[in-house]
N, CA, C and O atoms as a DFTB+ gen file, in Angstrom:
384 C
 N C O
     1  1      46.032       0.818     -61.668
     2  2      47.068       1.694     -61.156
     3  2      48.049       0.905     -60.285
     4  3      49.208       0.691     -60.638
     5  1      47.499       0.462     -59.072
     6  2      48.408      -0.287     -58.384
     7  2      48.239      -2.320     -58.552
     8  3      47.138      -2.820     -58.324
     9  1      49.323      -3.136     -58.911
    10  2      48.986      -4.504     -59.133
    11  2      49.096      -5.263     -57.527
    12  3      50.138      -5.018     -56.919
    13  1      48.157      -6.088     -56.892
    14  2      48.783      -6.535     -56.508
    15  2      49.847      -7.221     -55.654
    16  3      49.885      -7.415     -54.439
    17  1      50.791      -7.568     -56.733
    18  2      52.095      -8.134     -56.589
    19  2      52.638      -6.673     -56.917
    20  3      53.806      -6.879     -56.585
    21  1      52.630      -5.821     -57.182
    22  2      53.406      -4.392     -57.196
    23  2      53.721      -4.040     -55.491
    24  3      54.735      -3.448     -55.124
    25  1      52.683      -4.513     -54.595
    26  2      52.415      -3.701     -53.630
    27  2      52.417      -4.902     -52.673
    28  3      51.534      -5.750     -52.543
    29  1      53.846      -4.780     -51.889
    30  2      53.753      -6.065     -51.018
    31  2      53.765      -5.475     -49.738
    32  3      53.770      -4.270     -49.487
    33  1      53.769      -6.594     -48.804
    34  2      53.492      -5.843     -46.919
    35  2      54.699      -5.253     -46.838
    36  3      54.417      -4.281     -46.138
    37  1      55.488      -5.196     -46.998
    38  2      56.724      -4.303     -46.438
    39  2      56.816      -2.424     -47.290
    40  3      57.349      -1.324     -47.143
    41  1      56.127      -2.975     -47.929
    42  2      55.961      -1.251     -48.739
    43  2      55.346      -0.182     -47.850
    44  3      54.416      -0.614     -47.169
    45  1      55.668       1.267     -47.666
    46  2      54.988       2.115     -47.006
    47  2      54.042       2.891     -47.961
    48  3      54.466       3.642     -48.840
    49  1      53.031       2.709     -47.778
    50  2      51.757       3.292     -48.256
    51  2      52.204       5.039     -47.953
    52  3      51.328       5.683     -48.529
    53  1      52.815       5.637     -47.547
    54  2      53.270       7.026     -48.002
    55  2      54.054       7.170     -48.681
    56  3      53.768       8.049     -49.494
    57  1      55.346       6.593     -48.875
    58  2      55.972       5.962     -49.657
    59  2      55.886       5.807     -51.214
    60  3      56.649       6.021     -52.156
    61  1      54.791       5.403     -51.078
    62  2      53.952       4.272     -52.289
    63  2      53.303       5.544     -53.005
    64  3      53.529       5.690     -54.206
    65  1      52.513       6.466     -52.335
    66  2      52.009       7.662     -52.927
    67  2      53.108       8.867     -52.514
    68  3      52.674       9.884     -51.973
    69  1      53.789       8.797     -52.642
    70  2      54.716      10.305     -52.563
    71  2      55.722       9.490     -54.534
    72  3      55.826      10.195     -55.537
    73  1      56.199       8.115     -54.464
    74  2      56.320       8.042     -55.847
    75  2      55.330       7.726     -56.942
    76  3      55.617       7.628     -58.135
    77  1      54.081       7.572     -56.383
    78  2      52.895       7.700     -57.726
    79  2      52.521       9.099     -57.991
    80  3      52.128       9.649     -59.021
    81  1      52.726       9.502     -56.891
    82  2      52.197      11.401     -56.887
    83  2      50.819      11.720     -56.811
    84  3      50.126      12.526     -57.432
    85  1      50.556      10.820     -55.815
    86  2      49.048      10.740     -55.124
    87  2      48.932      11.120     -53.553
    88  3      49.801      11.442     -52.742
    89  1      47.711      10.983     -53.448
    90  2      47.464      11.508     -52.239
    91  2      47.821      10.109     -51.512
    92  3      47.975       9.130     -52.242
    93  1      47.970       9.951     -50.006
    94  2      48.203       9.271     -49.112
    95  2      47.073       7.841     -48.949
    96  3      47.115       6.620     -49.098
    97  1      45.722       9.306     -48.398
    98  2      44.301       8.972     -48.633
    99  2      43.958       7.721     -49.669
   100  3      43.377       6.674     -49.387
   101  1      44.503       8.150     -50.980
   102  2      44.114       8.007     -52.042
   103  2      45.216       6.170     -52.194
   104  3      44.851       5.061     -52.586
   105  1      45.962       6.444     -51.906
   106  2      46.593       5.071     -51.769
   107  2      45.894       3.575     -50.478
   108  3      45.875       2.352     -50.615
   109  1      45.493       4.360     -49.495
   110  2      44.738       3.792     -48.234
   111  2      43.334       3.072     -49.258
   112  3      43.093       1.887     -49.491
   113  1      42.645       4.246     -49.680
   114  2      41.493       3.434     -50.174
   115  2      41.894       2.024     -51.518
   116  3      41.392       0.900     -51.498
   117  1      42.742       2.459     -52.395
   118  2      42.936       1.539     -53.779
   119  2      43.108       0.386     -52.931
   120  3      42.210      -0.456     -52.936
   121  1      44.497       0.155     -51.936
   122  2      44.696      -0.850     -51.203
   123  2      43.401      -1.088     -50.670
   124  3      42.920      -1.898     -51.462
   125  1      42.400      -0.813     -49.631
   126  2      41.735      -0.895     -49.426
   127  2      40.214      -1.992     -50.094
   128  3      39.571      -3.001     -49.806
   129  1      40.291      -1.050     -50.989
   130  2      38.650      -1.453     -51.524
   131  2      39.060      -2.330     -52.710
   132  3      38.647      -3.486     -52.801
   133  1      40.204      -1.555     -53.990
   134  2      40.606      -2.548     -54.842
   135  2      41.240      -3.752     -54.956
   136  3      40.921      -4.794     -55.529
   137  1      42.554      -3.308     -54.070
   138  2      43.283      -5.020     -53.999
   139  2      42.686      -6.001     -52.617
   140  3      43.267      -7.005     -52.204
   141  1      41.322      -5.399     -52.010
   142  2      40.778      -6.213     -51.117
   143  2      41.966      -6.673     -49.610
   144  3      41.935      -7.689     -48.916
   145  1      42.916      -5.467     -49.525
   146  2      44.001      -5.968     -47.971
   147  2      43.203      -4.807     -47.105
   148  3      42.348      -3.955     -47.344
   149  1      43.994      -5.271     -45.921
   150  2      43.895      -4.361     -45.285
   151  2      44.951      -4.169     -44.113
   152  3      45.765      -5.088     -44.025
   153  1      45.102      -2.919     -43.008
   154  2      46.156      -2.860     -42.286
   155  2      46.611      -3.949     -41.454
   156  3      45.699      -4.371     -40.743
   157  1      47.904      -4.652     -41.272
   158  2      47.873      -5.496     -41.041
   159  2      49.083      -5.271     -39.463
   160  3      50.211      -4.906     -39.794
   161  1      48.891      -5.446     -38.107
   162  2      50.096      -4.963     -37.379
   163  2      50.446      -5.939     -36.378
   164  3      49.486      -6.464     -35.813
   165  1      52.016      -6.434     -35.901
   166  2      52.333      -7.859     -35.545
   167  2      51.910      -7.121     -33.883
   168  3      52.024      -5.958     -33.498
   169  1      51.382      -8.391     -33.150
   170  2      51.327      -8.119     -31.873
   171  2      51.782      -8.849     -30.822
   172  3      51.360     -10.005     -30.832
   173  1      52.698      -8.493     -29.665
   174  2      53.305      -9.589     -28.824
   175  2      52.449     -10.445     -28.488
   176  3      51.317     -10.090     -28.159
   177  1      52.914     -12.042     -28.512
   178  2      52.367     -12.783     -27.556
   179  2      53.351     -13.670     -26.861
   180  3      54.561     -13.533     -26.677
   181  1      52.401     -14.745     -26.476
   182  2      53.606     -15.386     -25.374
   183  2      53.348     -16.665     -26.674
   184  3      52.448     -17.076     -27.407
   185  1      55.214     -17.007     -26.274
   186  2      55.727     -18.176     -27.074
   187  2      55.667     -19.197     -26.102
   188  3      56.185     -19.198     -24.986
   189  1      54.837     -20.247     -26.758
   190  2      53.719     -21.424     -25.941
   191  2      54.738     -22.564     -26.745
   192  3      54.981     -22.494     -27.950
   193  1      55.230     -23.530     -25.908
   194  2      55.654     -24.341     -26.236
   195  2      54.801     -25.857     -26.345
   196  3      53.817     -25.730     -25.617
   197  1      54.803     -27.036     -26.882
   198  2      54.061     -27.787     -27.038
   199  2      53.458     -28.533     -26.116
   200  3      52.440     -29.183     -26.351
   201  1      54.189     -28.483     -24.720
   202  2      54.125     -29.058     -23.204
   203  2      52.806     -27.918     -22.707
   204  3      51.755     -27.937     -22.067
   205  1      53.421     -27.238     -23.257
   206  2      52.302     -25.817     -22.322
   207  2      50.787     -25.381     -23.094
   208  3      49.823     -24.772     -22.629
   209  1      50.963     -25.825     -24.138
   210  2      49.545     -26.179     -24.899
   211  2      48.961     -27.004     -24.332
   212  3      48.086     -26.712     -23.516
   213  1      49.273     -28.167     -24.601
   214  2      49.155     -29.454     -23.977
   215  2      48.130     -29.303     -22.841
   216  3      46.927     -29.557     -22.892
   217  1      48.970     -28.759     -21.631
   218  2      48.654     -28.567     -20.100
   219  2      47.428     -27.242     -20.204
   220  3      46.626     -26.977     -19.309
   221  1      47.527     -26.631     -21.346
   222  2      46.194     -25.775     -21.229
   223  2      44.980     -26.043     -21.801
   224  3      43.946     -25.523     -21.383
   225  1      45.014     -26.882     -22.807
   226  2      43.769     -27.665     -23.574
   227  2      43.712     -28.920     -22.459
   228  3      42.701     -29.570     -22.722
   229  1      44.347     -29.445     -21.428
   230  2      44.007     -30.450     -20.340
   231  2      42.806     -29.318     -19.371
   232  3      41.601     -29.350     -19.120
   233  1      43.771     -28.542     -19.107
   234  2      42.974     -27.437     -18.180
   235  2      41.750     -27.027     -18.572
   236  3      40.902     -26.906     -17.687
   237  1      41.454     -26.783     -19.693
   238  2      40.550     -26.028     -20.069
   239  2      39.138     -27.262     -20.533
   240  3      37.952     -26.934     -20.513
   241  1      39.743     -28.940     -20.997
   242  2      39.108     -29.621     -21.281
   243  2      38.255     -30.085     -19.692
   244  3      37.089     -30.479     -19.657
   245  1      39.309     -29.893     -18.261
   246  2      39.009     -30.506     -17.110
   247  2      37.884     -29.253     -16.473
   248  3      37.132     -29.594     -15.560
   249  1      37.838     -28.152     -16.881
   250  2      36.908     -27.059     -16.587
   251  2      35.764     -27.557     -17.556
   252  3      34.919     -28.291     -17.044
   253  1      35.653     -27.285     -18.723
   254  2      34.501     -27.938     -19.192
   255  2      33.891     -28.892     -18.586
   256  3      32.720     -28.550     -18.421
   257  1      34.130     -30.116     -18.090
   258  2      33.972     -31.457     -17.400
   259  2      33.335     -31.140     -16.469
   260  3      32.301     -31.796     -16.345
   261  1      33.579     -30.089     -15.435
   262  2      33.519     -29.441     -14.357
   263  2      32.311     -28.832     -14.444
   264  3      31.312     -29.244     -13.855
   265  1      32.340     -27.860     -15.155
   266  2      30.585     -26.900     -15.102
   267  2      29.629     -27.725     -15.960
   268  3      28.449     -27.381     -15.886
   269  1      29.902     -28.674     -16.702
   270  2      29.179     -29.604     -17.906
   271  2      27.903     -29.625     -17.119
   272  3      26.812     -29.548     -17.685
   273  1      28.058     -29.754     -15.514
   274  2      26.355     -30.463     -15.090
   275  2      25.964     -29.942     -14.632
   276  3      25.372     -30.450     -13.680
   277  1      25.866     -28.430     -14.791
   278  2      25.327     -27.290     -14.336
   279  2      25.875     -26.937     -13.159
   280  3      25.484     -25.829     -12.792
   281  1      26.758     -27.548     -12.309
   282  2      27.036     -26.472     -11.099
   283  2      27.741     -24.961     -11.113
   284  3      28.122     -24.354     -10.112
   285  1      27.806     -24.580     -12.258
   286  2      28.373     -23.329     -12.723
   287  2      27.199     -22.468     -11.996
   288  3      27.500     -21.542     -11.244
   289  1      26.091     -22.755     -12.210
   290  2      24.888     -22.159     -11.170
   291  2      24.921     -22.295      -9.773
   292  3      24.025     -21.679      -9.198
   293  1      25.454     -22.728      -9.286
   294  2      24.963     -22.227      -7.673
   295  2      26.816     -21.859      -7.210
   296  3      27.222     -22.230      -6.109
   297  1      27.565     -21.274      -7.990
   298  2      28.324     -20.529      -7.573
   299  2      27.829     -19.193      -7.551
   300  3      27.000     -18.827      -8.384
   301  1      28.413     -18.184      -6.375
   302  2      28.440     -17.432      -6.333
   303  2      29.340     -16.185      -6.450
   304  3      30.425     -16.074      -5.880
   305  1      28.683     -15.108      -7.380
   306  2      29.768     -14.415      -7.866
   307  2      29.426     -12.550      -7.126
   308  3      28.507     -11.733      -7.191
   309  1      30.708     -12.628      -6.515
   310  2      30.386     -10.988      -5.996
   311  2      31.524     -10.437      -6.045
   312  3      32.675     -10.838      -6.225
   313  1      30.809      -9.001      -5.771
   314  2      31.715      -7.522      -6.276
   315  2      32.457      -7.061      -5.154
   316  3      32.361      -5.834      -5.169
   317  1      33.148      -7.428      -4.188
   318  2      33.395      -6.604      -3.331
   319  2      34.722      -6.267      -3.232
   320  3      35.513      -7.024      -3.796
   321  1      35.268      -5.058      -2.497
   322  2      35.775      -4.128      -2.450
   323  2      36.563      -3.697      -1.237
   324  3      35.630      -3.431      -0.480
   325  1      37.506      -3.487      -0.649
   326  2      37.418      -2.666       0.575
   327  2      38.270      -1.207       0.005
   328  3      39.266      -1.101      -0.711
   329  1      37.441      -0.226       0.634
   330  2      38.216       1.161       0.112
   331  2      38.405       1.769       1.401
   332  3      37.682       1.509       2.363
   333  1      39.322       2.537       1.430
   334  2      39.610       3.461       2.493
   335  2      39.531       4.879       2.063
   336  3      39.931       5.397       1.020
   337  1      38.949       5.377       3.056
   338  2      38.012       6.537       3.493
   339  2      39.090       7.866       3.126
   340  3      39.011       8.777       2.302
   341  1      40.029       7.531       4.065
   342  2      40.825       8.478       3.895
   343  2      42.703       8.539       2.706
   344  3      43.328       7.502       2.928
   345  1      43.080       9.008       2.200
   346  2      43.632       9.274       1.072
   347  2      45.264       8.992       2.015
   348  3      45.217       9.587       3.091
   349  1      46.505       8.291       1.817
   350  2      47.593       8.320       2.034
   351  2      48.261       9.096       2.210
   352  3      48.810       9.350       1.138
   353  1      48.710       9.889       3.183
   354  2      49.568      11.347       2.983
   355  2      51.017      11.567       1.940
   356  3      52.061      11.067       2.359
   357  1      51.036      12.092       0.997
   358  2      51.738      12.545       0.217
   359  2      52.298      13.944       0.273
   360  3      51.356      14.727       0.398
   361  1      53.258      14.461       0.238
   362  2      54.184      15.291       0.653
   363  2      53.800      15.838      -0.988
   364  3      53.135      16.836      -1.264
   365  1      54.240      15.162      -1.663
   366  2      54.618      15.995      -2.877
   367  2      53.352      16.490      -3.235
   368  3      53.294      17.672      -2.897
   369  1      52.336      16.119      -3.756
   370  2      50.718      16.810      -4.023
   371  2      50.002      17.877      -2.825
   372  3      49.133      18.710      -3.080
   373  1      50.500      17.661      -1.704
   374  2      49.920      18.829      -0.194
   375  2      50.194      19.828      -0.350
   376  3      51.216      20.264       0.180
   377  1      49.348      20.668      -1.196
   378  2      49.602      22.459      -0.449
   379  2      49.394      23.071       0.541
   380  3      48.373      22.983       1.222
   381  1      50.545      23.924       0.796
   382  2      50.444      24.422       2.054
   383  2      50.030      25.936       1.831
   384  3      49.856      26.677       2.799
């Protein structure tokens, strides 16, 4: 039913079944299970330039180096907190 090369990433899978005259569903799975894709969606990241790689595989090689001989153990790691008791006065949320 569907090839493929019929069915490239820019196609809308509702689209795609509103001109086969299928269900939606029914297009999700073929893509799915037959042509073996799946949803695919771009996500921001940060544009890393080759200096700034660089300086983070240094960083990250000089941390390794660092805990390599076990002193990663006798750091100590804690939870603490300070909270206050009482709530900020707000005008707009206070019923009177």
């Amino acid at each position: 039913m569907l090839k493929r090369n019929s069915y490239s990433k820019t196609n809308s899978s509702r689209k795609l079944a509103k001109k086969l005259g299928i269900f939606n569903r029914a297009v999700h799975e073929i893509v799915k299970e037959d042509l073996g894709m799946k949803p695919y969606k771009l996500k921001e990241r940060q544009k890393l330039t080759e200096e700034m790689k660089a300086t983070r595989l240094e960083q990250a090689q000089a941390l390794k180096r660092r805990f390599a001989n076990g002193l990663r153990r006798r750091i100590v790691y804690s939870d603490e907190k300070l909270f206050t008791i009482e709530q900020a006065f707000n005008r707009q949320i206070e019923s009177t």
